[in-house]
N, C-alpha and C positions, 0 to 999 in steps of 0.2 A: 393145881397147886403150883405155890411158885419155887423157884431156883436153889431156894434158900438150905440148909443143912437142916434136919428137926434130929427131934428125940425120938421120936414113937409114929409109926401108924397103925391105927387102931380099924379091925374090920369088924363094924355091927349089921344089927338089922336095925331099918327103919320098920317099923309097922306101918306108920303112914302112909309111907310111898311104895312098900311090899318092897323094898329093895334092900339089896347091900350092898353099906356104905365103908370107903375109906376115906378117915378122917388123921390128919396130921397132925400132931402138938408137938409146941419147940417144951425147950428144955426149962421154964416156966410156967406151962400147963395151959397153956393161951392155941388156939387152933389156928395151922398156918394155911392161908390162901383156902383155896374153894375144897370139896371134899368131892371124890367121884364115886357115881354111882353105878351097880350092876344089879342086871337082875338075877345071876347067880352068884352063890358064894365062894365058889369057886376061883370065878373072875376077879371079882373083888379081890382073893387070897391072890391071884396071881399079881396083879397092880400095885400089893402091898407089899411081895417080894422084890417087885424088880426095885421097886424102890429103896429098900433093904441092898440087895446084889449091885446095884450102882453106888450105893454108900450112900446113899441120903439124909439115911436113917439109921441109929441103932438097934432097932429095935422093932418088931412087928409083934401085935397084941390080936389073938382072934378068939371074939366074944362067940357065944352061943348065939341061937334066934331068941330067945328069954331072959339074957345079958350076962350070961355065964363066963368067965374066963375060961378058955379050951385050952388053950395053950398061945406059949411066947415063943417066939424066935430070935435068938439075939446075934447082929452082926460081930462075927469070929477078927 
């Protein structure tokens, strides 16, 4: 991902790749830079906090494995 400030990053599953992913969207709804992958969810949840906890973001979205909203996190 690059440098840039977004809106949201979003933790799903890929089925394809049996992974999960964090994916970034700025404040237009367009996906910024590359997305990273884990093979747990966990991981993924931690990559999409710190990116949250450094202010990158406002915001962290984490989907279920069958695309559910679980819950959001929002920068205080």
């Amino acid at each position: 991902m690059n440098n840039d400030r977004w809106e949201v990053s979003e933790v799903w599953f890929c089925a394809e790749e049996q992974s999960w992913v964090v994916t970034a969207y700025d404040y237009d709804g367009n996906i910024v830079g590359e997305s990273d992958y884990s093979y747990l969810k966990v991981d993924a949840i931690d990559t999409a906090e710190m990116y949250l906890q450094s202010d990158r973001c406002d915001a962290v979205k984490i989907f279920t494995k069958d695309g559910r909203l679980q819950r959001t996190i929002k920068n205080k």
